[in-house]
N, C-alpha and C positions, 0 to 999 in steps of 0.2 A: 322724176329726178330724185325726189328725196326715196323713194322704194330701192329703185335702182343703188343710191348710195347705201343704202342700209344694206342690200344682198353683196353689193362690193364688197365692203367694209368686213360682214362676218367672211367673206370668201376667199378675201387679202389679208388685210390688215390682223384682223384676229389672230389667225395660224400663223403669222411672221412674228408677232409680238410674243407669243408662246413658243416659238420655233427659238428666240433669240434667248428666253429665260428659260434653256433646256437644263440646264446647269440648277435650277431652283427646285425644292420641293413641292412636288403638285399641292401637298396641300397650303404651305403659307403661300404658293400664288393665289389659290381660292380666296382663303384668309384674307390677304391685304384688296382682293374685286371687293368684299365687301369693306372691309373697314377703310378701303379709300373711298369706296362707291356712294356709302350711305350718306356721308356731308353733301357730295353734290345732289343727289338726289331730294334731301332734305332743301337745298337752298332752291333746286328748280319747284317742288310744290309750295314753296313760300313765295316765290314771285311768280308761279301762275296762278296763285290762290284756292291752292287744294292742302293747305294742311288743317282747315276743321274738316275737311273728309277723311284725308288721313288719321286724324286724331277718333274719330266716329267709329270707327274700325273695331278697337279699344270696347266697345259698347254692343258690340253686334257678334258674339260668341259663334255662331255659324258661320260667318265669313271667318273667323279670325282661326278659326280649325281647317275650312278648305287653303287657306293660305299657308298653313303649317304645313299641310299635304302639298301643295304647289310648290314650296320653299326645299322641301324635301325630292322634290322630282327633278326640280332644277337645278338642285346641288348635286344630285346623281351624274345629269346632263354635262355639268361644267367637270366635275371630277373625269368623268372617264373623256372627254375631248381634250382636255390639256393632257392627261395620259397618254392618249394616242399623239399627239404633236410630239411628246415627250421621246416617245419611243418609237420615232420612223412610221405610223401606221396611219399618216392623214388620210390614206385612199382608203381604208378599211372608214373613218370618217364621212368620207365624203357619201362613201353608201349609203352611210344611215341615215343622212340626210334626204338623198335622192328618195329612200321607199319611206318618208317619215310621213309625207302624204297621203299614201297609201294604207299606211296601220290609220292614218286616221279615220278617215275614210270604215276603215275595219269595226273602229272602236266608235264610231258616231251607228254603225248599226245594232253592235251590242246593246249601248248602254242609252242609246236616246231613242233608239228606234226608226232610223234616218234607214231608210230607202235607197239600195245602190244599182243604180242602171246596169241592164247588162255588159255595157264598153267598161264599168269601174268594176265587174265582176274578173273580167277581161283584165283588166290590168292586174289588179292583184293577183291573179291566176300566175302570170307572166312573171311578175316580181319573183313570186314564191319560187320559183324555178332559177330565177336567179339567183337569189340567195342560197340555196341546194347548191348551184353549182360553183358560190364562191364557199360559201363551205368546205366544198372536197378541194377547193383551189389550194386552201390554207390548211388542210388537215385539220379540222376541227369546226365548230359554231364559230360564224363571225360575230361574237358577241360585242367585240366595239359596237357594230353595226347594230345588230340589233338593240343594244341599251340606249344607244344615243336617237332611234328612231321610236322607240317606246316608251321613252322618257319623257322626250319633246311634246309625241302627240298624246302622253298621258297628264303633262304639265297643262297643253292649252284645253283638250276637256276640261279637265278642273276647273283653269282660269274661265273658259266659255262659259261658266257655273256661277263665277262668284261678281254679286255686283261690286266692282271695284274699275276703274281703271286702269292701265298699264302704269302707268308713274308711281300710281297712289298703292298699287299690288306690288308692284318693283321693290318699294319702300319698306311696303311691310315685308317683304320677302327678306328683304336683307336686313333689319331692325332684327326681327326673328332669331336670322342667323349671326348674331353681332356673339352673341355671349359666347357661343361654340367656337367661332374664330378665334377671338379672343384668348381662348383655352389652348387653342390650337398653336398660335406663336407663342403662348408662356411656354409651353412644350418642348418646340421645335427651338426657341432662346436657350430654356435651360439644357438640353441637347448638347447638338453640335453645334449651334448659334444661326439664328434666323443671315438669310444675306440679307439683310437691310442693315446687319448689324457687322458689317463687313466693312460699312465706312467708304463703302465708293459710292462718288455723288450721283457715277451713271446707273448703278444699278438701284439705289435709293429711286431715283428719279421715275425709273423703269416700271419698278412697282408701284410705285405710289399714283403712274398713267393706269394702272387695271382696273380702276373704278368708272374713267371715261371710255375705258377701250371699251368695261361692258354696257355705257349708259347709252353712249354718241349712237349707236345705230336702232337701239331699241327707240329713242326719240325721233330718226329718221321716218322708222317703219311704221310708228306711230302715226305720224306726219304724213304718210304716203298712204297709208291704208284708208287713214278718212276720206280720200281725195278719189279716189279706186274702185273700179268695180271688183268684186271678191276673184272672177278669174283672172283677171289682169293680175293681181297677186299671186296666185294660185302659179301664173307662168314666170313671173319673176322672181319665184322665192329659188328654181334652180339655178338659180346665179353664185347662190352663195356653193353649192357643193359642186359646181363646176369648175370657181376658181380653188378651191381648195384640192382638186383631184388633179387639176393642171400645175398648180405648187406642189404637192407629194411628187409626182413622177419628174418633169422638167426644172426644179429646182432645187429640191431634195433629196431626189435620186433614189427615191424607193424604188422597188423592182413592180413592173406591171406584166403578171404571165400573160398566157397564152389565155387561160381556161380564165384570169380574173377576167380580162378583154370580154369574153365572153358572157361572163356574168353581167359588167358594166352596158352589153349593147342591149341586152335582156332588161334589164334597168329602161334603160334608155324608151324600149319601145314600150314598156308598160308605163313612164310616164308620160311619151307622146301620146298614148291613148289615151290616159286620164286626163291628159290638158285638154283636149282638142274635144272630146266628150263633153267636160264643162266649159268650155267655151262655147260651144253648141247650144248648150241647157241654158248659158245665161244668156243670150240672145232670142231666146224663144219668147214672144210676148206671152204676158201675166193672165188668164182667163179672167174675163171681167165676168163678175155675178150679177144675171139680168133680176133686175126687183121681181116681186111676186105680184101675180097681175089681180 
């Protein structure tokens, strides 16, 4: 239940919250995720008792530079998805999400040396094809797609890197990016004037939720992941780019072709392979090692 609410939540809730502050600048929405985000994050590792780990952080210069790397990926990730909410293009989203498994997948054989069965050679094979063919859907690279699936699966190698926590990474991630923010609504104030400074209490209100809207399901997934075997995850994380591709079209009212269709069923079967492959692998018992006689 708590998995499931976390793939809801980024699948619903997120794209409706950005879909309704269409009218805001992508970047003071970034801006106010963190400078609303980081009090509450700070208060949850105070009362679960991770702010000397957090604080330790500070002390350990190689984690504290893969987190600047991490901070950096994730800020990519979040810039170009409210971009796309922004401007009609959640299903071009929702792709990236779908094949983001799959780059990783790609990028655990690069750079760790992980080992890909032939049904996940299989899938990727598949994806690629579809991407090719949403490509020519849209005349051009579906670079949404691709940044938001490259980003993500480049953010959790890193994260799979660094010993840190998700709370306590979260934290620093957004600490990090405080001063850049910061800069960012002196900016966009001295400008044409931040909406927060617009004086309506709903839209105050509005952004100043962007810190829970990005905390609430990270804590979820959190929560569910410990509890989970890694394919049970693995099948529930298409929850969240499912509901986001059934909000683009049915209540958005983006246009879905012929040739996207096609791209999306090509999706489709290369992540029924890759599930149903690791679901197969994680059910296979462990080889036990007989002692030396």
């Amino acid at each position: 239940m708590l998995a499931m609410g976390a793939y809801l939540w980024w699948g619903a809730i997120t794209p409706v919250y950005y879909h309704m502050l269409r009218d805001v600048e992508v970047l003071e929405l970034i801006a106010w995720r963190v400078v609303a985000g980081l009090p509450v994050m700070l208060l949850i590792l105070g009362a679960t008792g991770r702010l000397a780990v957090f604080r330790s952080v500070f002390g350990r210069p190689r984690v504290l530079l893969a987190l600047v790397t991490s901070a950096l990926l994730i800020g990519i990730n979040w810039f170009v998805f409210i971009w796309a909410v922004d401007t009609d293009r959640l299903a071009e989203s929702s792709l990236g999400y779908y094949i983001n498994p799959l780059v990783s997948v790609a990028l655990g054989m690069l750079f760790l040396g992980e080992r890909m069965r032939p049904a996940q050679w299989v899938a990727v094979a598949i994806a690629l094809v579809g991407v090719v063919i949403s490509a020519l859907a849209i005349g051009g690279i579906p670079w949404i797609s691709l940044s938001l699936a490259g980003s993500f699966a480049l953010y959790g190698l890193v994260r799979k890197q660094v010993d840190a926590d998700a709370p306590t990474g979260l934290a620093m991630e957004m600490l990090l990016f405080l001063p850049v923010m910061v800069v960012i609504l002196a900016m966009v104030h001295t400008g044409d004037g931040t909406a927060i400074a617009s004086g309506s209490p709903w839209l105050t209100t509005m952004l100043l939720l962007g810190g829970p809207v990005t905390i609430v399901p990270l804590l979820l997934f959190t929560g569910g992941a410990r509890r989970l075997r890694l394919a049970t995850v693995g099948l529930l994380q298409y929850i969240a780019p499912t509901g986001q591709l059934l909000l683009a079209v049915l209540a958005f009212g983006e246009v879905f072709s012929t040739e996207r269709l096609v791209a999306f069923i090509l999706i489709w079967i290369a992540v029924i392979t890759y599930s149903v492959d690791s679901f197969r692998a994680s059910r296979r018992p462990t080889p036990v090692a007989r002692p030396d006689p």
